[in-house]
matplotlib code that plots the C-alpha trace (Angstrom):
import matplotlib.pyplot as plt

x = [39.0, 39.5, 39.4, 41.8, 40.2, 42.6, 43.6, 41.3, 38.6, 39.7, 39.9, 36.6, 34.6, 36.7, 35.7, 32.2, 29.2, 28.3, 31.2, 31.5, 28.3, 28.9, 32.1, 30.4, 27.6, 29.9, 31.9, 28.9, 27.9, 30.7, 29.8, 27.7, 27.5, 30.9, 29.4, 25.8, 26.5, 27.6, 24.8, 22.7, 25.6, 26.5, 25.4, 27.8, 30.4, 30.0, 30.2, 33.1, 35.1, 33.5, 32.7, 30.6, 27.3, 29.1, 32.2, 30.4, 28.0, 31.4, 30.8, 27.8, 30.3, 33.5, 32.3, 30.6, 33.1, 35.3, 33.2, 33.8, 37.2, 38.4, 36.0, 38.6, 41.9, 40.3, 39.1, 42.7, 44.3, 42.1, 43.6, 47.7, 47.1, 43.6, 40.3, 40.6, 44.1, 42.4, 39.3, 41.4, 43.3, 39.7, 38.5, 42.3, 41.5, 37.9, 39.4, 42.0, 39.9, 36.8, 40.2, 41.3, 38.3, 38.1, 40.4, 39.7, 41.7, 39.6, 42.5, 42.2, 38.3, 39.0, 41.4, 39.6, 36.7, 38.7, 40.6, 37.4, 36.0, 38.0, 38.3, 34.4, 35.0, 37.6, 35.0, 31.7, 33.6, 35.1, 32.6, 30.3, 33.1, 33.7, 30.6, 30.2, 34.0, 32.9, 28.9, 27.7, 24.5, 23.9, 24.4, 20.9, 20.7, 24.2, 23.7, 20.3, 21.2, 24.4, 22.4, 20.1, 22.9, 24.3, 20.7, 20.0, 23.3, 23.5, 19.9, 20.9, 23.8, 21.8, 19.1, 21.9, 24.1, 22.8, 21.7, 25.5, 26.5, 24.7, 26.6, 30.2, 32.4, 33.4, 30.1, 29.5, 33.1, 32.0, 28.8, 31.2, 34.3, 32.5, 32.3, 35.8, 34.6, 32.5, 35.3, 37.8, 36.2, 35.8, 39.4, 40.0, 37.3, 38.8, 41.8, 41.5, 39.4, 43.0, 45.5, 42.9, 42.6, 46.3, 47.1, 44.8, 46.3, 46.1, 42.4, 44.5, 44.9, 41.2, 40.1, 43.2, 41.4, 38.3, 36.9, 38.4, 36.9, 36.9, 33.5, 34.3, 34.5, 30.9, 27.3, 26.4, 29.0, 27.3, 23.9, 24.9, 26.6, 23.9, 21.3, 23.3, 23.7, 20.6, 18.9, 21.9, 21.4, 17.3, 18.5, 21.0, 18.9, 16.2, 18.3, 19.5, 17.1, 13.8, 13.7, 13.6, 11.0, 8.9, 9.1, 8.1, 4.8, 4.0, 5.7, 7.3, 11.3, 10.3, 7.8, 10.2, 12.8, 10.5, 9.1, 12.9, 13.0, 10.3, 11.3, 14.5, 13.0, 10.9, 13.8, 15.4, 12.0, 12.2, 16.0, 15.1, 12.1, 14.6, 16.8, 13.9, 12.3, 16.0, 15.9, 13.0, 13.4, 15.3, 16.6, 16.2, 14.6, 11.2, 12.2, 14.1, 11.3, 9.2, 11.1, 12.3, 8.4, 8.0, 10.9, 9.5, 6.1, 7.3, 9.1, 6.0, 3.8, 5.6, 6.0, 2.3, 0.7, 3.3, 1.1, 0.3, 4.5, 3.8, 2.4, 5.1, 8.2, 6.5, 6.3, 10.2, 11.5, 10.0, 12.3, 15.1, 15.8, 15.1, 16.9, 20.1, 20.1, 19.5, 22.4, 25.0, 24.0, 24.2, 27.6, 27.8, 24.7, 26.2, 30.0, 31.2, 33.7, 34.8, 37.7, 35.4, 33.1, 35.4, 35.8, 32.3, 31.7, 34.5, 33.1, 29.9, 29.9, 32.8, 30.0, 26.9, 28.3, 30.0, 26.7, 25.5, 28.1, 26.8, 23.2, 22.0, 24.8, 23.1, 19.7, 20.4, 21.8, 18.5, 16.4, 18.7, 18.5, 14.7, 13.6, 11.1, 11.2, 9.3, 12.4, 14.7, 11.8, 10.8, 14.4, 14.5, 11.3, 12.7, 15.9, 13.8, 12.0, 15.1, 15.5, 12.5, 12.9, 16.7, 16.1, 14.8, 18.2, 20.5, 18.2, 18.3, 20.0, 23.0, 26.4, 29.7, 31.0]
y = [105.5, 106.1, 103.4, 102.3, 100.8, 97.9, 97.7, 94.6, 96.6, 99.5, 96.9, 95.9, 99.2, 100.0, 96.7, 96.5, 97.1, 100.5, 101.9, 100.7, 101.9, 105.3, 105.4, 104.2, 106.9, 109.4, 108.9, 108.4, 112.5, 112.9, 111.0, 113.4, 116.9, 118.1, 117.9, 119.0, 122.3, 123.4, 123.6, 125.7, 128.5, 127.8, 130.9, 133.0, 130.8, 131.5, 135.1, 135.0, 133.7, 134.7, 130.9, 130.0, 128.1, 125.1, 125.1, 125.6, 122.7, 120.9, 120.7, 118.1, 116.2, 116.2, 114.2, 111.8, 110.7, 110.6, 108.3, 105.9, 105.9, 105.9, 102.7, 100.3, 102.1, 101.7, 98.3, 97.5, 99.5, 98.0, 94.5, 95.9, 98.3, 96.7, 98.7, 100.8, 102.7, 103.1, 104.4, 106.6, 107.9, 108.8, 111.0, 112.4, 113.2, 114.8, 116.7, 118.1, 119.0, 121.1, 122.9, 124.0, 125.3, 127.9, 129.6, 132.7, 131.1, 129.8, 126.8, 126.0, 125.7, 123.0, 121.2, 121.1, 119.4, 117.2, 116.1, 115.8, 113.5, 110.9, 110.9, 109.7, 108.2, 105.9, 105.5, 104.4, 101.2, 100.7, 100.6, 98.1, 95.9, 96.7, 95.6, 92.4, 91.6, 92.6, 92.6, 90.2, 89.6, 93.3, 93.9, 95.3, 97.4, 99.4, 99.4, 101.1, 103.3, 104.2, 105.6, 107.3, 109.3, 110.2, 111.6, 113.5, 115.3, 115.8, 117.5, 119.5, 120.7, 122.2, 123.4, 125.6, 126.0, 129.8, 130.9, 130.4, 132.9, 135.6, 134.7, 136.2, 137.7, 134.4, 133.9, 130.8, 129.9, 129.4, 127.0, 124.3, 125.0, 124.4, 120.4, 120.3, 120.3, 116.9, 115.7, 116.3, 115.0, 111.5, 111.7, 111.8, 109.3, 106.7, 106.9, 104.5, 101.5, 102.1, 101.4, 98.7, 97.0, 97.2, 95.0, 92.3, 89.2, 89.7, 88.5, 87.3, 83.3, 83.4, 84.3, 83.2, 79.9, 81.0, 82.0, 84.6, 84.9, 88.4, 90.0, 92.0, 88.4, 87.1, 87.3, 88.0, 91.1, 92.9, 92.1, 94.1, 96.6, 97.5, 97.5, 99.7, 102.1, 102.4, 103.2, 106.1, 107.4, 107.9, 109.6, 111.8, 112.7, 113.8, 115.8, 117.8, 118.3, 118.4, 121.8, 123.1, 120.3, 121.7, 125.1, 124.2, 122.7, 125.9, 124.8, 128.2, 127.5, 127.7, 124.6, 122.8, 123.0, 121.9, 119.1, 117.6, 118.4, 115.9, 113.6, 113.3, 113.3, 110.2, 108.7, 108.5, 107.1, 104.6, 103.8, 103.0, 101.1, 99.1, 98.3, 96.7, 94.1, 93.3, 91.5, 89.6, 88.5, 85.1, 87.2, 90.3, 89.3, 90.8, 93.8, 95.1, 94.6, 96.7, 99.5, 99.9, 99.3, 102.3, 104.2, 103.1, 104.3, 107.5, 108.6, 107.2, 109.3, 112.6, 112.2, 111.5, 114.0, 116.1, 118.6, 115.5, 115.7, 115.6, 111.7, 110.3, 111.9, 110.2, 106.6, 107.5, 108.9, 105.5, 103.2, 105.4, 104.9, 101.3, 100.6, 102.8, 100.5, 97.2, 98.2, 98.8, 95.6, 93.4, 94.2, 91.9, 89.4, 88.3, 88.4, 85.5, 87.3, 91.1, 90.6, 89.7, 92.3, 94.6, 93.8, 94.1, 97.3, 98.6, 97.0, 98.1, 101.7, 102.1, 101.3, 102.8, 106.4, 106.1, 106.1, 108.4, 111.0, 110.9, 110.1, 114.3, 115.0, 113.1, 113.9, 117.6, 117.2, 114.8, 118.2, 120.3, 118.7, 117.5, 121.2, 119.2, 117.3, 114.0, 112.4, 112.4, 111.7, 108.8, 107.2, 107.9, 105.4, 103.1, 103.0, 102.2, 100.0, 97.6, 98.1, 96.7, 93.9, 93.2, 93.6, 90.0, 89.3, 91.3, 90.8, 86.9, 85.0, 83.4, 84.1, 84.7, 81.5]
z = [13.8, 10.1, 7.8, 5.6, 2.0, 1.0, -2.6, -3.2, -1.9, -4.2, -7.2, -6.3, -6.4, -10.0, -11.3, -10.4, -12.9, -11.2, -11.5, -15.4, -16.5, -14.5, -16.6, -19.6, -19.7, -18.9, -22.2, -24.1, -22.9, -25.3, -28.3, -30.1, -28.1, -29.6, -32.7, -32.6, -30.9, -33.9, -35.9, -34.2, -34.1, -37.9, -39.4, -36.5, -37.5, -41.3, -41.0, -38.8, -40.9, -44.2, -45.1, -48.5, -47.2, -49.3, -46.5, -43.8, -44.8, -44.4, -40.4, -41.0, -43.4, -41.7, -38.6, -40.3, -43.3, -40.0, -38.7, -41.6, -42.3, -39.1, -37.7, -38.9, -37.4, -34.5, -34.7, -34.9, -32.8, -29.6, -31.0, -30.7, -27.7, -25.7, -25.5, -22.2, -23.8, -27.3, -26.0, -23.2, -26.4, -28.1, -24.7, -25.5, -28.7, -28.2, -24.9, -27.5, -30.2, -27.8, -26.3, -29.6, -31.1, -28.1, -30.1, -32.4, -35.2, -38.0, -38.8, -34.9, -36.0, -38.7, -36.6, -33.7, -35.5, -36.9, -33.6, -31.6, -34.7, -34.4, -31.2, -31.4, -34.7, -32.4, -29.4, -31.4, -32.2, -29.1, -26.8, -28.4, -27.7, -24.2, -22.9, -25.1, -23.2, -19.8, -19.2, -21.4, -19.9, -19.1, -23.5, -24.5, -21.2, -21.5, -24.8, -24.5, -22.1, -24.1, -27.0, -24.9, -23.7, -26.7, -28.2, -24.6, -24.8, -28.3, -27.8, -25.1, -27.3, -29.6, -27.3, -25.1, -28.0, -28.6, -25.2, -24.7, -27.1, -24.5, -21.9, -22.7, -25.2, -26.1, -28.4, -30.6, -29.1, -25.7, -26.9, -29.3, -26.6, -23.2, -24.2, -23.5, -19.6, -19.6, -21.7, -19.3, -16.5, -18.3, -19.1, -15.7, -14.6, -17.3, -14.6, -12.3, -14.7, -16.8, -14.1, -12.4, -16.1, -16.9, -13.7, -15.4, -17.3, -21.2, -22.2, -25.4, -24.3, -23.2, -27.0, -29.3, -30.0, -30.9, -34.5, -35.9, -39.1, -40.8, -41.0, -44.0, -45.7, -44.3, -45.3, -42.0, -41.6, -44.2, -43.3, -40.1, -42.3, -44.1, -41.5, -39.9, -43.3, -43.8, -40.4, -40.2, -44.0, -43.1, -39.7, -40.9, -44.1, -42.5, -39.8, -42.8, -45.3, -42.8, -42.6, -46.0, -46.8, -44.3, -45.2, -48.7, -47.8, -45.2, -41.8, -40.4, -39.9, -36.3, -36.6, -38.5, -35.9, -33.1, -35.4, -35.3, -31.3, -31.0, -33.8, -31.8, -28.3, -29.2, -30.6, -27.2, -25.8, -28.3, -27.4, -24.0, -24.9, -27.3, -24.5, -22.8, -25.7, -26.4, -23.1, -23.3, -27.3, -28.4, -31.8, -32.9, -36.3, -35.6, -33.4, -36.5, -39.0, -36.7, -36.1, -40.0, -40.8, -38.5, -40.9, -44.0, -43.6, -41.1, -44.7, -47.0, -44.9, -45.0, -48.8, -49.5, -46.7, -44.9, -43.3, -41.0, -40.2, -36.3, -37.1, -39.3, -37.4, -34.5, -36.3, -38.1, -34.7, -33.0, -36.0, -35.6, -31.8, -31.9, -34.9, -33.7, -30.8, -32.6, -34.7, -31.9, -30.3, -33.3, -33.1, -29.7, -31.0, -34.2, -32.9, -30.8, -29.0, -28.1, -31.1, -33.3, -31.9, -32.7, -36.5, -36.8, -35.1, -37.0, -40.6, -39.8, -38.8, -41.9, -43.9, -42.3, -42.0, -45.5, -47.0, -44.4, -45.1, -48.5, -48.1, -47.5, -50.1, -52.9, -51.7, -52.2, -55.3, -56.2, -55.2, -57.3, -60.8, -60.1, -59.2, -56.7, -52.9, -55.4, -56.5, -53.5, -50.9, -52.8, -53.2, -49.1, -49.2, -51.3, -49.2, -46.2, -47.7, -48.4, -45.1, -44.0, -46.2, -45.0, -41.2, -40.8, -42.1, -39.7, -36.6, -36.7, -34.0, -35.9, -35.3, -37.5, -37.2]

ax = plt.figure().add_subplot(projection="3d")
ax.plot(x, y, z, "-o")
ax.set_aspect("equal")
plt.show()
């Protein structure tokens, strides 16, 4: 005899943790890949279209100064239209942009980028939120395994990004347009939480009485902000500028690009290992002092002795993982509600990837006027060691009040 699952049972399965985090990780796949399966095909792209190396180094920038401007559009827009139809709007949005960019059009290129940008510029704020709402105690482990996702499929972007390009006609299109799949799919997966979460009372009455006190006006805000500015200037910095720093002290462009594999693949070791001591920790205070200790003297190392790069992308992949997920879950440790969780995340990442837009921008243009890698390495170590000195700071257990 066939059985019949009831609606409550239905509700249940949709509302349970499983089911969120399956839900959860599957948007995260989406976070970064679109974006990092560009790189590697760059160069195809450029002479495509005919592209200076100055526009095409546009892709890195695009996403990022996204990224900023967007996180507080978003922040709001989950406060008039809830967090499940914003975020279902941002897998819209990211669907859209992959689709367009299969085309051979270079405009549908540009727009498509743009599209799919904010779409994740809309998302990284969103989900932060989400969980502080709905799994409180499970915080430092979705959170964890959130940004461990995001770095796996953003390196297996790159990694298949050009054995792609063999595979058809279709070339560089087929690796930045076959994201649109996975994108799709969590479009469709979003489904059934939406209907299921727009049968649920408002959360409004169970929040409207509690502090609501602007982060952008609090000590503690920018604390976060910061924190979270400079971990992502250091990351994003490096990404870009490694390789020709390696090169100039006698790595082969092939070593460099396997140094950054590895600097990326502890970083997701060091995400999940995060996710762990987040659980087992009061505050955060000296988690975060460790892991930008392990930036600060990552970057101090390859300045001073580079040919030992293997060793100090180990110690700055190690800060960078941790620090990337002690910045996403501050967003839910110093708010005291998923509003106010909001406002942060949205505060903070405007901030963090406003100076990390323009942290590889201003490095290159340190390299350019010094003639030498002395002058913009060392204001890299200076920026991580402020840092290390303001990590105490954001990490501590107090709360926006």
């Amino acid at each position: 005899m066939t059985t019949v699952q009831t609606p409550a049972k239905a509700s249940s399965v949709i509302s349970s943790s499983g089911f969120f985090l399956f839900v959860l990780l599957l948007t995260a796949a989406n976070l970064r890949a679109p974006i990092t399966a560009v790189g590697p095909v760059l160069e195809d792209i450029r002479l495509t279209f005919g592209l200076s190396a100055s526009a095409a180094g546009l892709f890195n920038f695009i996403p990022l100064i996204l990224f900023a401007v967007l996180a507080p559009v978003a922040a709001f827009m989950s406060q008039r239209i809830g967090l499940e139809r914003s975020l279902w709007g941002a897998l819209c949005l990211i669907t859209a942009g992959s689709i367009v960019r299969w085309s051979e059009s270079e405009t549908a290129l540009w727009s498509g980028t743009v599209l799919l940008s904010a779409g994740i510029a809309a998302a990284n704020v969103l989900l932060p939120p989400l969980i502080k709402r709905d799994f409180t105690k499970h915080t430092a482990k979705y959170i964890g395994l959130y940004a461990a996702t995001m770095s796996i499929t953003a390196s297996l972007a790159s990694g298949v990004a050009v054995p792609l390009t063999a595979l058809s006609d279709l070339g560089w299109r087929l690796s930045v347009g076959v994201w649109a799949v996975p994108a799709m799919i969590a479009l469709l997966v979003w489904l059934p939480l939406l209907r299921h979460r727009h049968q649920q009372p408002t959360s409004t009455s169970s929040t409207e009485n509690l502090p609501t006190r602007n982060p952008w006006r609090t000590l503690i805000g920018w604390q976060v902000a910061l924190f979270m500015a400079l971990q992502s200037l250091a990351f994003y910095t490096l990404i870009d500028w490694f390789t020709p720093y390696a090169q100039a002290h006698g790595f082969s462009q092939a070593q460099a690009g396997w140094l950054l594999f590895w600097y990326q693949a502890v970083a997701i070791v060091a995400n999940l290992g995060c996710m762990v001591a987040l659980k087992r920790v009061r505050d955060a205070r000296l988690l975060a002092f460790i892991a930008s200790s392990a930036i600060f003297f990552g970057m101090l190392g390859l300045l001073l002795y580079p040919q030992l790069a293997i060793v100090w992308l180990t110690l700055a992949g190690l800060g960078a993982g941790a620090s990337l997920v002690l910045s996403l879950s501050l967003f839910n440790l110093r708010a005291r509600h998923h509003r106010q969780a909001s406002q942060l995340s949205g505060m903070a990442q405007c901030v963090g990837y406003g100076l990390a837009a323009l942290g590889p921008l201003f490095f290159g243009i340190l390299h350019e006027h010094s003639g030498n890698w002395t002058l913009p390495f060392s204001v890299l170590v200076a920026l991580s060691c402020v840092q290390m000195l303001l990590a105490p700071l954001a990490g501590s257990a107090k709360q926006i009040s």
